[in-house]
Each structure stands twice: as structure tokens, then as C-alpha cells.
mmCIF file of the N, C-alpha and C atoms, coordinates in Angstrom:
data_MODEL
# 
_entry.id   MODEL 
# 
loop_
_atom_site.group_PDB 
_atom_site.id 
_atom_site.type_symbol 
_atom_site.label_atom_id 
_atom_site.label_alt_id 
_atom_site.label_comp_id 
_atom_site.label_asym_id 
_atom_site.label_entity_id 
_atom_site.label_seq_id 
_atom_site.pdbx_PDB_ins_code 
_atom_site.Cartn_x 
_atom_site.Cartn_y 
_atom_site.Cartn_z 
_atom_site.occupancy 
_atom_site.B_iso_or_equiv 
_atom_site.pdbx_formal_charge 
_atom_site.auth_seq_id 
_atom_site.auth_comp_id 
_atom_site.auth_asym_id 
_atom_site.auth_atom_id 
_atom_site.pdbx_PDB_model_num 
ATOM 1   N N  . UNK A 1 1  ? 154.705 101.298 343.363 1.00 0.00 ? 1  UNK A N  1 
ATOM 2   C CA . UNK A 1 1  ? 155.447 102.232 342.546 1.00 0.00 ? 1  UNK A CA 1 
ATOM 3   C C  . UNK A 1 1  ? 155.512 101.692 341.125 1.00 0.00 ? 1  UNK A C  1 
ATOM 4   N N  . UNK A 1 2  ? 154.835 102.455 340.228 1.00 0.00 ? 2  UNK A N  1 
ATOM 5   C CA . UNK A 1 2  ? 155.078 102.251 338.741 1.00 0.00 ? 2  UNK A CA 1 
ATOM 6   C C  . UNK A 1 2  ? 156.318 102.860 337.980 1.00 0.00 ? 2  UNK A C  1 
ATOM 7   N N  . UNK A 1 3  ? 157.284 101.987 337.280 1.00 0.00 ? 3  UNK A N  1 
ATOM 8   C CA . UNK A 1 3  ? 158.871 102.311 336.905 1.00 0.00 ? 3  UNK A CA 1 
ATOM 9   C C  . UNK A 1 3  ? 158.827 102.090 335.413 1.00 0.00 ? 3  UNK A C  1 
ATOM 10  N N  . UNK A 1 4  ? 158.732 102.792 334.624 1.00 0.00 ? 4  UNK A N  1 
ATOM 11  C CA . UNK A 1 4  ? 159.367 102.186 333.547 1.00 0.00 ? 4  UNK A CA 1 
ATOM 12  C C  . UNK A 1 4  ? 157.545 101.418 332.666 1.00 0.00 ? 4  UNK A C  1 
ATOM 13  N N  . UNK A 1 5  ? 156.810 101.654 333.513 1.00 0.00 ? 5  UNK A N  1 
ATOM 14  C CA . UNK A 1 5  ? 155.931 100.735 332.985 1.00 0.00 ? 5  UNK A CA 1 
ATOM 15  C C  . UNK A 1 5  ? 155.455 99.479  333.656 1.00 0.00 ? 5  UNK A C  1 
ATOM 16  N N  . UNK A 1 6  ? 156.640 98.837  334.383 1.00 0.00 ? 6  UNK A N  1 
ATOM 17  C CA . UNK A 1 6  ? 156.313 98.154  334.918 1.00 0.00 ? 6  UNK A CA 1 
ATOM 18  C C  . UNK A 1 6  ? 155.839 98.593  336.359 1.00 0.00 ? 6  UNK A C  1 
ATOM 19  N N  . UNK A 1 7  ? 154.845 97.439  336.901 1.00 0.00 ? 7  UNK A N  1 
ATOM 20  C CA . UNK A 1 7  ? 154.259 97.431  338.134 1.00 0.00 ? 7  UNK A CA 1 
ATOM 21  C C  . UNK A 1 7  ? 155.581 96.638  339.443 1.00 0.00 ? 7  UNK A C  1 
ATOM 22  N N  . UNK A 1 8  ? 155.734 96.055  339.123 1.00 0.00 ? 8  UNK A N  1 
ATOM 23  C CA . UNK A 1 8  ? 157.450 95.743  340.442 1.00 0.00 ? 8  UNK A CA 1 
ATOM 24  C C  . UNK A 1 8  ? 158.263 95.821  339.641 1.00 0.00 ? 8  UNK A C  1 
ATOM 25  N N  . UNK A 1 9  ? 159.573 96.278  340.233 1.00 0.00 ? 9  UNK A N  1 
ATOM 26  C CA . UNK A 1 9  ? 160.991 96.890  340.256 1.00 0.00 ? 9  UNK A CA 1 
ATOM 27  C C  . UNK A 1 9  ? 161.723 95.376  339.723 1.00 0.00 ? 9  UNK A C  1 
ATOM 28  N N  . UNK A 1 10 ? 161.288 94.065  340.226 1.00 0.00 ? 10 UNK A N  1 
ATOM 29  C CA . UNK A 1 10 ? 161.886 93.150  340.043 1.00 0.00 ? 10 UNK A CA 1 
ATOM 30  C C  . UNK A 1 10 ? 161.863 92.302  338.758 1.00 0.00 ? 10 UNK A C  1 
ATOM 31  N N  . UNK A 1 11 ? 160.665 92.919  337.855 1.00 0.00 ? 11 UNK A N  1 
ATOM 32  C CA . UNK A 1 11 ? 160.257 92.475  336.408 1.00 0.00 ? 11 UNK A CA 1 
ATOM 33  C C  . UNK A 1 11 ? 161.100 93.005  335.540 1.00 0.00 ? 11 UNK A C  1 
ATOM 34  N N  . UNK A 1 12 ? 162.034 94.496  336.144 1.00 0.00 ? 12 UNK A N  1 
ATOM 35  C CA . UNK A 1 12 ? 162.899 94.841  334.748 1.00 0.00 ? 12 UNK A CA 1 
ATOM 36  C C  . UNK A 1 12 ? 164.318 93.545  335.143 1.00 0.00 ? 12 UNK A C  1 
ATOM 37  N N  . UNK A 1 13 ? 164.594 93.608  333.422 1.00 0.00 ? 13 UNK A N  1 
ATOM 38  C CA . UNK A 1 13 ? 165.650 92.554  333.225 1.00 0.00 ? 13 UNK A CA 1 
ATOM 39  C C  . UNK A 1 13 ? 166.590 93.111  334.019 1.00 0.00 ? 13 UNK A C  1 
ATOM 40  N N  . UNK A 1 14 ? 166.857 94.209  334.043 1.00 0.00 ? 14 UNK A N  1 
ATOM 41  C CA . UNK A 1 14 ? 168.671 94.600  334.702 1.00 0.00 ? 14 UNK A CA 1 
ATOM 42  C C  . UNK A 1 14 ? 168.551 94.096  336.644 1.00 0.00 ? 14 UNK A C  1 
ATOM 43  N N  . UNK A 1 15 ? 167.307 94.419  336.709 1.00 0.00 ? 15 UNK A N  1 
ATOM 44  C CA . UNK A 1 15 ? 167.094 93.780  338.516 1.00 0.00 ? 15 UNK A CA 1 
ATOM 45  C C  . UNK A 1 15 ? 167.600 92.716  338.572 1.00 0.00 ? 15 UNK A C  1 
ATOM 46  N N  . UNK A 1 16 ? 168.519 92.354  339.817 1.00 0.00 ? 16 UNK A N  1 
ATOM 47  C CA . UNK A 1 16 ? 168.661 90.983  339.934 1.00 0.00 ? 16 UNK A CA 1 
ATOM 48  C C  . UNK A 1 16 ? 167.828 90.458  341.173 1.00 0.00 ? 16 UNK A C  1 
ATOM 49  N N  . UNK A 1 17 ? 167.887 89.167  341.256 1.00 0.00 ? 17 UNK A N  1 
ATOM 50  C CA . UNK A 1 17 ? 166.781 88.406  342.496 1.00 0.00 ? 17 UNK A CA 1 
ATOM 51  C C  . UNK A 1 17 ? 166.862 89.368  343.374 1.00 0.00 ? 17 UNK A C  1 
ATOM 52  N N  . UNK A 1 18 ? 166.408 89.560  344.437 1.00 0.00 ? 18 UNK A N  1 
ATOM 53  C CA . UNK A 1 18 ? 166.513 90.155  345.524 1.00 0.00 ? 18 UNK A CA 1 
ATOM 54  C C  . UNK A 1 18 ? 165.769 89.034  346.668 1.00 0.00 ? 18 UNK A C  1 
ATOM 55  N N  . UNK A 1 19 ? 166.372 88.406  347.680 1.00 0.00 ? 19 UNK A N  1 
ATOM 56  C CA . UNK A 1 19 ? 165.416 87.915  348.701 1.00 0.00 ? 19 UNK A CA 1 
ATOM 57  C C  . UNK A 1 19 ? 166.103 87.543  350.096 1.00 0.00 ? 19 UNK A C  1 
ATOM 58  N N  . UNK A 1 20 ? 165.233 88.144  350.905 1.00 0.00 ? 20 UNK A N  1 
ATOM 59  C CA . UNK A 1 20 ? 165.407 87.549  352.735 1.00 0.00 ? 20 UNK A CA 1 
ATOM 60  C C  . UNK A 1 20 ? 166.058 86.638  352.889 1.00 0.00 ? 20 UNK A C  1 
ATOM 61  N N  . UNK A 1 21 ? 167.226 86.275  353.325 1.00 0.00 ? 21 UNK A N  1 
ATOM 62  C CA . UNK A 1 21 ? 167.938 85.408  354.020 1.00 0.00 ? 21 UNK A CA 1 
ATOM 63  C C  . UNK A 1 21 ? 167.158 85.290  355.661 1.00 0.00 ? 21 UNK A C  1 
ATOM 64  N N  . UNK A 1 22 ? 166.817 84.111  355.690 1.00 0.00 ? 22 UNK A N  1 
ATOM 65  C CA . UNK A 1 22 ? 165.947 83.561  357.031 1.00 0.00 ? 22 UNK A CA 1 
ATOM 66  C C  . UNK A 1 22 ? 167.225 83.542  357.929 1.00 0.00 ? 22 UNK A C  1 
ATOM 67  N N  . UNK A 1 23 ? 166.482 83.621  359.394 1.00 0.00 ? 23 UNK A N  1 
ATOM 68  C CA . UNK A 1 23 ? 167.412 84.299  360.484 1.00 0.00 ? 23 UNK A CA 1 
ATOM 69  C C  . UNK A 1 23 ? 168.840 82.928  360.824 1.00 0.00 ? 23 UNK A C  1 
ATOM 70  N N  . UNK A 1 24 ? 167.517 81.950  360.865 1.00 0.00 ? 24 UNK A N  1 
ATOM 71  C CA . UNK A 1 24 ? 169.035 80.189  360.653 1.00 0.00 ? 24 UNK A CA 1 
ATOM 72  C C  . UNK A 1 24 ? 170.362 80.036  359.650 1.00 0.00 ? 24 UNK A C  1 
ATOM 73  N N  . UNK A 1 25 ? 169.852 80.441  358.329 1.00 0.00 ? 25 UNK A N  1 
ATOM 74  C CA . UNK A 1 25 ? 170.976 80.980  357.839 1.00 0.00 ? 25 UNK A CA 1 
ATOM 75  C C  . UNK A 1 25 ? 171.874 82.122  357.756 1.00 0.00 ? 25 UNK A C  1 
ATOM 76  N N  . UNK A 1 26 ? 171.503 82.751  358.369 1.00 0.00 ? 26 UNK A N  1 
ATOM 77  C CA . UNK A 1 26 ? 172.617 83.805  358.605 1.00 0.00 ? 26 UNK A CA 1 
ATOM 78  C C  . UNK A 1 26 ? 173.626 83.762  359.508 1.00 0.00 ? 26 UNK A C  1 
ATOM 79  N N  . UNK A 1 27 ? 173.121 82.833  360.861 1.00 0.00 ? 27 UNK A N  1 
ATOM 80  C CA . UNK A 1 27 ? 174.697 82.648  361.123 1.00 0.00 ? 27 UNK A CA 1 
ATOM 81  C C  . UNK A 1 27 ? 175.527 81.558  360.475 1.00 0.00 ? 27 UNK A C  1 
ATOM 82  N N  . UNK A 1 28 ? 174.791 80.815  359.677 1.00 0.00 ? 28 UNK A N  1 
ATOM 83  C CA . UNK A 1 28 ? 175.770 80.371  359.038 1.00 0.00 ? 28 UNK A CA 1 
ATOM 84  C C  . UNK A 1 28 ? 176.724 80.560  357.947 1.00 0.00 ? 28 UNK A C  1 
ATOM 85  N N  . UNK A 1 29 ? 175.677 81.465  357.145 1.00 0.00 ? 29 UNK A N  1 
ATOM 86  C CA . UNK A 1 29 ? 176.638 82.722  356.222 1.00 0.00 ? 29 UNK A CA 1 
ATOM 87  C C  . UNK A 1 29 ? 178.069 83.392  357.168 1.00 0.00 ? 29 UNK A C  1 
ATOM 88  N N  . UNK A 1 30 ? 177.507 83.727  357.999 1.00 0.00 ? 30 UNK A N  1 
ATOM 89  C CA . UNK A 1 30 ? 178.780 84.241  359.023 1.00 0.00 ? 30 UNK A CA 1 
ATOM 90  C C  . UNK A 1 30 ? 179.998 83.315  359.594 1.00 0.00 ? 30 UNK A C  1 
ATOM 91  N N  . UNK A 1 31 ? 179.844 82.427  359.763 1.00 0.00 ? 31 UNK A N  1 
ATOM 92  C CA . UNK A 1 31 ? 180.557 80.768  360.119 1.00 0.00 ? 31 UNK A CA 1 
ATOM 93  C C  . UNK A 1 31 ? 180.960 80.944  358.638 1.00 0.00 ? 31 UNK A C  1 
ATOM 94  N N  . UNK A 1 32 ? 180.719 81.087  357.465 1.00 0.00 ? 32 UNK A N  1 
ATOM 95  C CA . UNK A 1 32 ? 181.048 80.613  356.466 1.00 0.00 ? 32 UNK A CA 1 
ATOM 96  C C  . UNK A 1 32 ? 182.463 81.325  355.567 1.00 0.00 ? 32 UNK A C  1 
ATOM 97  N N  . UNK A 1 33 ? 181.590 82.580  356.210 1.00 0.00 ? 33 UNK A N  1 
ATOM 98  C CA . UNK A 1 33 ? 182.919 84.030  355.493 1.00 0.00 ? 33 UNK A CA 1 
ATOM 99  C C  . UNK A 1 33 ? 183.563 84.152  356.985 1.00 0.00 ? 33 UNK A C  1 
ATOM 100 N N  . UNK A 1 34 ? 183.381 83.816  358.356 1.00 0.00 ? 34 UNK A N  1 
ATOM 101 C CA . UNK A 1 34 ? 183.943 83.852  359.030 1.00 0.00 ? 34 UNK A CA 1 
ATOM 102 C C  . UNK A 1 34 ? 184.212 86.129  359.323 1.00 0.00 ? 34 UNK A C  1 
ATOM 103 N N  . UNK A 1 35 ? 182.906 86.393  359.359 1.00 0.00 ? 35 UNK A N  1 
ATOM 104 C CA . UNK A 1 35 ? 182.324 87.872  359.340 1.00 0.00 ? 35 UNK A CA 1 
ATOM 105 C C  . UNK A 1 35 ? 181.805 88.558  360.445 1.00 0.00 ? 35 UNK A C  1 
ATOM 106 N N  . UNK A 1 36 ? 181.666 89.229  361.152 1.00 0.00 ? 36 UNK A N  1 
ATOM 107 C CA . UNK A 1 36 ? 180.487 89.470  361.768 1.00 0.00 ? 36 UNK A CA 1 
ATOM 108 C C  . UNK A 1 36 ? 179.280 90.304  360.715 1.00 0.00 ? 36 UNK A C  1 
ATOM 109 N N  . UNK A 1 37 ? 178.298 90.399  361.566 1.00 0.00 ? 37 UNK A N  1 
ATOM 110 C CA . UNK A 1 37 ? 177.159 91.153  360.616 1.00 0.00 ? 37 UNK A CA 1 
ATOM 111 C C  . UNK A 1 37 ? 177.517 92.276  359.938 1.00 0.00 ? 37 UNK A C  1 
ATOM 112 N N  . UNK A 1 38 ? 178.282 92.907  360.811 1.00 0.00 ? 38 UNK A N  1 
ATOM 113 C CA . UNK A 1 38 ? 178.804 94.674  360.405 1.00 0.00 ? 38 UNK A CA 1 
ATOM 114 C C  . UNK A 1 38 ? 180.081 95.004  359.606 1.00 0.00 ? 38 UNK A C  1 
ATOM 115 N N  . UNK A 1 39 ? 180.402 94.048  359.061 1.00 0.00 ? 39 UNK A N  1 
ATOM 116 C CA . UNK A 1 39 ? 181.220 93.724  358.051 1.00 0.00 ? 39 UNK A CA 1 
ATOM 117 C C  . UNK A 1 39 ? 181.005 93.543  356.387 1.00 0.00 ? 39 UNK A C  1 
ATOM 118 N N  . UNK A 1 40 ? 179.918 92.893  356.513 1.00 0.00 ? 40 UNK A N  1 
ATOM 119 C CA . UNK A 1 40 ? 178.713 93.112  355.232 1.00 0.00 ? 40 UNK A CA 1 
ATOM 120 C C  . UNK A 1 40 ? 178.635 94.187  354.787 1.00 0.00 ? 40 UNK A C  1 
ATOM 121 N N  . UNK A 1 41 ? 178.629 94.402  353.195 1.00 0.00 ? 41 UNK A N  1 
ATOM 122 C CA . UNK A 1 41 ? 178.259 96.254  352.749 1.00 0.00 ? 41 UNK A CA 1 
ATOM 123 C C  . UNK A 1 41 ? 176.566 96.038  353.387 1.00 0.00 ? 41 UNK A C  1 
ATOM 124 N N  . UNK A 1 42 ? 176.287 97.146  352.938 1.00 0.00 ? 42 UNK A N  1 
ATOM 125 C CA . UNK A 1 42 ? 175.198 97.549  353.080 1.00 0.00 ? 42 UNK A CA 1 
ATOM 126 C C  . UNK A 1 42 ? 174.361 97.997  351.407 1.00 0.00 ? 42 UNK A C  1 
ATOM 127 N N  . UNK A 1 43 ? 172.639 98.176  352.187 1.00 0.00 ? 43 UNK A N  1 
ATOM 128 C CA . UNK A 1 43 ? 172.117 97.883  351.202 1.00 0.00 ? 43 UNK A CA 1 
ATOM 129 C C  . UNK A 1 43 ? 170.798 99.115  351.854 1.00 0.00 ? 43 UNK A C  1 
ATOM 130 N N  . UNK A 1 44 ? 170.481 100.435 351.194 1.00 0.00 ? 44 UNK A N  1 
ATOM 131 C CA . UNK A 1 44 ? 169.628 100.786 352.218 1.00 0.00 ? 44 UNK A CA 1 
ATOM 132 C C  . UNK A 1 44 ? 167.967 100.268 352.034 1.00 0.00 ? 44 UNK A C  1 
ATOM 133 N N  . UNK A 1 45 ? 167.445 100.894 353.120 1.00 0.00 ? 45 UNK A N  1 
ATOM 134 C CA . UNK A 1 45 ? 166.221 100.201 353.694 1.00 0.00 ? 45 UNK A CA 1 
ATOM 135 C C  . UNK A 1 45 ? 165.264 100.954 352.316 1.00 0.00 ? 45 UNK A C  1 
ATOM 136 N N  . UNK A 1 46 ? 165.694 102.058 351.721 1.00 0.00 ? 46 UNK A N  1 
ATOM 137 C CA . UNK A 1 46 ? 164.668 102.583 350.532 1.00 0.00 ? 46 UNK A CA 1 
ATOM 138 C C  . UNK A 1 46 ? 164.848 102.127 349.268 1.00 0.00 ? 46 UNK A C  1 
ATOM 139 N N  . UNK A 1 47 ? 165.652 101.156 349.424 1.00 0.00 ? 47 UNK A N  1 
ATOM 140 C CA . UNK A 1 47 ? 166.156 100.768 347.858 1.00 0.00 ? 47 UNK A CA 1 
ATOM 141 C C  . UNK A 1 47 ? 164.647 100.289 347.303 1.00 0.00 ? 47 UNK A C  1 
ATOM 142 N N  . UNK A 1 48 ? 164.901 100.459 346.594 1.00 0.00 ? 48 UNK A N  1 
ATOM 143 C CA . UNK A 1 48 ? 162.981 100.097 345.819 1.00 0.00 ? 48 UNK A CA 1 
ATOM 144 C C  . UNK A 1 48 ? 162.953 98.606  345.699 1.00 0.00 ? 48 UNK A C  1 
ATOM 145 N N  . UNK A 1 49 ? 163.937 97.741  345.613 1.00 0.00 ? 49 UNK A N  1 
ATOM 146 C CA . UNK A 1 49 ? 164.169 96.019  345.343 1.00 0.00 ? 49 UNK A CA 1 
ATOM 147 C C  . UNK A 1 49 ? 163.855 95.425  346.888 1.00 0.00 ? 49 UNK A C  1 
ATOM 148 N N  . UNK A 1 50 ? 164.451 96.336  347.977 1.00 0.00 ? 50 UNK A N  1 
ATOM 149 C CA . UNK A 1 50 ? 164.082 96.238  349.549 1.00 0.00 ? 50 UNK A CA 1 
ATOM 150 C C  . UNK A 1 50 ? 162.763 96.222  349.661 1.00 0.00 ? 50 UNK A C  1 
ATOM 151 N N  . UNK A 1 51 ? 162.027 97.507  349.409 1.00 0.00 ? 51 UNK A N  1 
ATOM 152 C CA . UNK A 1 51 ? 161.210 98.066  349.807 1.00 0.00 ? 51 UNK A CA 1 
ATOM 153 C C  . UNK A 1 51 ? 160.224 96.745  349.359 1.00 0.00 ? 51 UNK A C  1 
ATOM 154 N N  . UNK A 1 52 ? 160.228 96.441  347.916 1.00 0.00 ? 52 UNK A N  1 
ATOM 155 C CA . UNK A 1 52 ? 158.901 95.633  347.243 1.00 0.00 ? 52 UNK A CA 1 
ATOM 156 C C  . UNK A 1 52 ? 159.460 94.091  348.139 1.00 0.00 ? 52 UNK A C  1 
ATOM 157 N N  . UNK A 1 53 ? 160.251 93.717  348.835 1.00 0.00 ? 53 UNK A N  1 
ATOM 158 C CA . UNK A 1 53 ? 160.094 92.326  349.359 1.00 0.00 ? 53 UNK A CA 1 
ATOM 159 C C  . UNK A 1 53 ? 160.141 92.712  350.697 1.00 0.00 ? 53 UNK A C  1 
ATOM 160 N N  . UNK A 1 54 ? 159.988 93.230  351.066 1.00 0.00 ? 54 UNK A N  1 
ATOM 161 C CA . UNK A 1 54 ? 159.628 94.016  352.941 1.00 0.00 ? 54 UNK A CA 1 
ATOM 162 C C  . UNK A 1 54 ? 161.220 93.681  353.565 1.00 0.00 ? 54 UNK A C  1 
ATOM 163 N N  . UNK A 1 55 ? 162.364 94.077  352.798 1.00 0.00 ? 55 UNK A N  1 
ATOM 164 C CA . UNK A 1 55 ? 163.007 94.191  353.917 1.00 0.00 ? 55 UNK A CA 1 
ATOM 165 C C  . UNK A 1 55 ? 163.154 95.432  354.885 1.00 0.00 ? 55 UNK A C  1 
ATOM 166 N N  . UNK A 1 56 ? 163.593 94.610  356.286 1.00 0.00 ? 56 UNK A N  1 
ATOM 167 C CA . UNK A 1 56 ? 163.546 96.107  356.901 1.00 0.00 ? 56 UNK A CA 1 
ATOM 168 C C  . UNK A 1 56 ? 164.897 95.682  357.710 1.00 0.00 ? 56 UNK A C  1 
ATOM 169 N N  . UNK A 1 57 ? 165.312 97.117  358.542 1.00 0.00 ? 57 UNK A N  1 
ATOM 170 C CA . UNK A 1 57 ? 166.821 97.228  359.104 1.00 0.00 ? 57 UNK A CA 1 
ATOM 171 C C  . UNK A 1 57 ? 167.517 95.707  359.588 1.00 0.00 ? 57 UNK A C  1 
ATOM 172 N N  . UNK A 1 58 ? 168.512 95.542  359.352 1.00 0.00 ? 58 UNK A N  1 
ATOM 173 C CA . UNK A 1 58 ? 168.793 94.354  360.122 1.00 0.00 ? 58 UNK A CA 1 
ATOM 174 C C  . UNK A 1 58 ? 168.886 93.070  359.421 1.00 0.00 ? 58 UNK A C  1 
ATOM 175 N N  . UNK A 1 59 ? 168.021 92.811  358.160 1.00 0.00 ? 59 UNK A N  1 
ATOM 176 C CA . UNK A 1 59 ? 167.788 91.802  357.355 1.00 0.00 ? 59 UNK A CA 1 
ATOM 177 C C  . UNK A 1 59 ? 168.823 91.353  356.236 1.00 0.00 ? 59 UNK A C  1 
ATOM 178 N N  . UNK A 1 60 ? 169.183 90.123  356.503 1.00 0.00 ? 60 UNK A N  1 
ATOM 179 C CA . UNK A 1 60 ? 170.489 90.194  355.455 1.00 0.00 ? 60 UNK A CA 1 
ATOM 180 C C  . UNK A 1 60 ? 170.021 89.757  354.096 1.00 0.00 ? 60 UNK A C  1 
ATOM 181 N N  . UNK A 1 61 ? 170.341 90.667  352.945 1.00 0.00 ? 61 UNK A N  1 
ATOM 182 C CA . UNK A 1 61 ? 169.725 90.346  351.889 1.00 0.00 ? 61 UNK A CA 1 
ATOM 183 C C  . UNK A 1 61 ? 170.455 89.428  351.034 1.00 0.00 ? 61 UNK A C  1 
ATOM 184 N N  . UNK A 1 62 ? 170.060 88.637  350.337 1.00 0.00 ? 62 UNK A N  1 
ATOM 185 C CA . UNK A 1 62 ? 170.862 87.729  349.110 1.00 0.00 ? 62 UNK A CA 1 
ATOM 186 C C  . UNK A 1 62 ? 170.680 88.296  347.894 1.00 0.00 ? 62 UNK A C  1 
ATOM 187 N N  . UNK A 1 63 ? 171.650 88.538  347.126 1.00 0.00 ? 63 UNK A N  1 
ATOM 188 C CA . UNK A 1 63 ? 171.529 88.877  345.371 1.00 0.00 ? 63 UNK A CA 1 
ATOM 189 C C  . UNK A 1 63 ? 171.888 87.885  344.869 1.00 0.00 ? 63 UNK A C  1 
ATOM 190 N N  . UNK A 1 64 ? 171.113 87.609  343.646 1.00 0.00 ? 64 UNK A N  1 
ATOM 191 C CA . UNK A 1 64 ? 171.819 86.730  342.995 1.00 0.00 ? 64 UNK A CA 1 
ATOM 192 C C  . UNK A 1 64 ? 171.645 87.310  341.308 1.00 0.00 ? 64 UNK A C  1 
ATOM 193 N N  . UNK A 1 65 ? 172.773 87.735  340.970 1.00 0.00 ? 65 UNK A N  1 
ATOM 194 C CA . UNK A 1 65 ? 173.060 87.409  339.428 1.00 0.00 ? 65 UNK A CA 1 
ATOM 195 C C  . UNK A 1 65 ? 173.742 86.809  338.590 1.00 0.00 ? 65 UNK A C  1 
ATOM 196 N N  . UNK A 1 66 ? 173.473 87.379  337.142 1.00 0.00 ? 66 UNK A N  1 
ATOM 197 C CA . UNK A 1 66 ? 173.771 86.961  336.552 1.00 0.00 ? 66 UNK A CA 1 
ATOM 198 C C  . UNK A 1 66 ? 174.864 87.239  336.057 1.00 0.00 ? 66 UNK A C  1 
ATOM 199 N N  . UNK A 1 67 ? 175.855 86.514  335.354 1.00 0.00 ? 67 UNK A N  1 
ATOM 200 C CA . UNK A 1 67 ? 177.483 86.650  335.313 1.00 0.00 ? 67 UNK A CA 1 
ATOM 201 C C  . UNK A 1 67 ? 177.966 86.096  333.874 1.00 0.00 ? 67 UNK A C  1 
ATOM 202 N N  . UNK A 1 68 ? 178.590 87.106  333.291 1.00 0.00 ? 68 UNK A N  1 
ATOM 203 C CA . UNK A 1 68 ? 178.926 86.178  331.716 1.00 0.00 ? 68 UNK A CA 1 
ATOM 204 C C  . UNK A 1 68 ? 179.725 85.704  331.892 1.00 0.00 ? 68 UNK A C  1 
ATOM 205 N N  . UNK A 1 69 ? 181.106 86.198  332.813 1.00 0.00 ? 69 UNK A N  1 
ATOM 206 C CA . UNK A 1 69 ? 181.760 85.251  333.446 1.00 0.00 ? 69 UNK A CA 1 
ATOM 207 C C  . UNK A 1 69 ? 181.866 84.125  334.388 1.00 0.00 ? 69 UNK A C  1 
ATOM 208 N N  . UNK A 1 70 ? 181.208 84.478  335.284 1.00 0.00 ? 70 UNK A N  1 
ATOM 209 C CA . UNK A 1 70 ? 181.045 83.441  336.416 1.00 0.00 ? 70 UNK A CA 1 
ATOM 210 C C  . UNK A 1 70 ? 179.483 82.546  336.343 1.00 0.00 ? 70 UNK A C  1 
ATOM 211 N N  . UNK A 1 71 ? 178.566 83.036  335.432 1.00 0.00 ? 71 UNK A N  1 
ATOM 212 C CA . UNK A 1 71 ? 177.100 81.995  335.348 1.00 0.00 ? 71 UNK A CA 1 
ATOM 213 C C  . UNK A 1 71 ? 176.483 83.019  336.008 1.00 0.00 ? 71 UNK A C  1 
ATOM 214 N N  . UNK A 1 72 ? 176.411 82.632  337.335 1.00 0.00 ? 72 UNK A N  1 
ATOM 215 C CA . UNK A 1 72 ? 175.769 83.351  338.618 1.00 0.00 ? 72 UNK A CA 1 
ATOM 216 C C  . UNK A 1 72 ? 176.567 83.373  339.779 1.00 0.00 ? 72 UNK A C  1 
ATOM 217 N N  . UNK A 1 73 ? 176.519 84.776  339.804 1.00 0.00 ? 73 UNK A N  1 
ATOM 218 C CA . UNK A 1 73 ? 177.328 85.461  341.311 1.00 0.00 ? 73 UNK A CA 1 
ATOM 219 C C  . UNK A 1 73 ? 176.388 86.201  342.366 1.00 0.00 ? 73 UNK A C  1 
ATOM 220 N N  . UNK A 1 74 ? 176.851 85.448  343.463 1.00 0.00 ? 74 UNK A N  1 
ATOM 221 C CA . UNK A 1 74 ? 175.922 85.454  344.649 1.00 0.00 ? 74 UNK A CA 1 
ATOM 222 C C  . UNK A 1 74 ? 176.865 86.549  345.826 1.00 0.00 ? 74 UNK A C  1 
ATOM 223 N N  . UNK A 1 75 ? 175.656 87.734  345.979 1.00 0.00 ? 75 UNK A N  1 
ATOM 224 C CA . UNK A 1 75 ? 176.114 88.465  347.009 1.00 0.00 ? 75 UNK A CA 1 
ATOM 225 C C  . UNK A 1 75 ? 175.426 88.830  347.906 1.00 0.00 ? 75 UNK A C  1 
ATOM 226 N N  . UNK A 1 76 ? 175.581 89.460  349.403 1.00 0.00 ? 76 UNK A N  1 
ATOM 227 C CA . UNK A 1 76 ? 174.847 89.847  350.478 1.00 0.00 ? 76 UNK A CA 1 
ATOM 228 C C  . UNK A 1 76 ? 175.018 90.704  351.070 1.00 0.00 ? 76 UNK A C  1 
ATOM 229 N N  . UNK A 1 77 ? 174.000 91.265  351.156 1.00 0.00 ? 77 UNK A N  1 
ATOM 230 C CA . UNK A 1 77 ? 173.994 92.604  351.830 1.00 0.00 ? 77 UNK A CA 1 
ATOM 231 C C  . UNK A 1 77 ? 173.038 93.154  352.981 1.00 0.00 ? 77 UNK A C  1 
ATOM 232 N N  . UNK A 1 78 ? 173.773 94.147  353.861 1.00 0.00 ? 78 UNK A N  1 
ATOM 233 C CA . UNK A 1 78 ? 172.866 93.958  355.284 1.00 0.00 ? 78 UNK A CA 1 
ATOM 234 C C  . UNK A 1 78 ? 171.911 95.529  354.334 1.00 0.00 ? 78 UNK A C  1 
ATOM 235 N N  . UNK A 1 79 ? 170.634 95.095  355.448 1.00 0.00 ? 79 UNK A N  1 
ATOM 236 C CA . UNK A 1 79 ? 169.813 96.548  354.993 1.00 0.00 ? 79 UNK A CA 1 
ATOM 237 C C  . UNK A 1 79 ? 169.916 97.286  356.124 1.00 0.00 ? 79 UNK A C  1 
ATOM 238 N N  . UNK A 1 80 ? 170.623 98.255  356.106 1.00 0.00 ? 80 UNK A N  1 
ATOM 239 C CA . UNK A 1 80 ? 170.953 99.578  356.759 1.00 0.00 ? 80 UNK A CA 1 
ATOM 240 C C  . UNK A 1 80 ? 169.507 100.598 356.966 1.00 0.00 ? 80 UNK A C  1 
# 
């Protein structure tokens, strides 16, 4: 999908990281917030930031941005 000009969704500045949380860490994300999975917002499976790193249902995603206050703020989201 071509956006803007660009060829991936993840080259415009306003995108933040987008990437797969591997299956070992996720229960520990969960141990950590003390969560179950279905507690997590959600994130859907067509989001175009999903789509270009293959997530699919089930996959817990990591964001990470950027923060003028906080540096970098880290969030997660299940893909619905």
C-alpha cells in the first residue's frame, strides 16, 4: 500500500514502532500488569501498522513512542 508517498506506513514520522511481542514474553507482560490477555485494548487486525508487520488475531503488539513528556511511552495492544 502506497500512503502519502511513502511505500510502508511505518516511514511516516507520526507512526510509532509497531512490533510482535514473542509468545515467552507475553506471559510475562501479564505477571507484570498482573492482566489477563482480554484485558488489553485492542488493536484491529486491518490497521495498516498490523497489516505491514504480519500481525494476525491473538498477537500482542508493542508501541513504542515518543513522549515530550515522558521520552518514550510504551504500550500494548492485543490484535483483535
Amino acid at each position: 500500500m502506497i500512503c502519502l508517498g511513502l511505500e510502508r506506513v511505518d516511514e511516516h514520522f507520526l507512526v510509532p514502532k509497531h512490533e510482535i511481542v514473542q509468545e515467552e514474553k507475553v506471559e510475562e507482560l501479564l505477571k507484570k500488569f498482573g492482566s489477563t490477555i482480554n484485558q488489553f485494548p485492542q488493536i484491529l487486525k486491518d490497521d495498516p501498522a498490523i497489516e505491514e508487520i504480519g500481525g494476525k488475531k491473538g498477537d500482542v503488539i508493542k508501541i513504542t513512542r515518543k513522549s515530550s513528556t515522558a521520552g518514550i511511552s510504551i504500550f500494548y495492544r492485543v490484535v483483535a
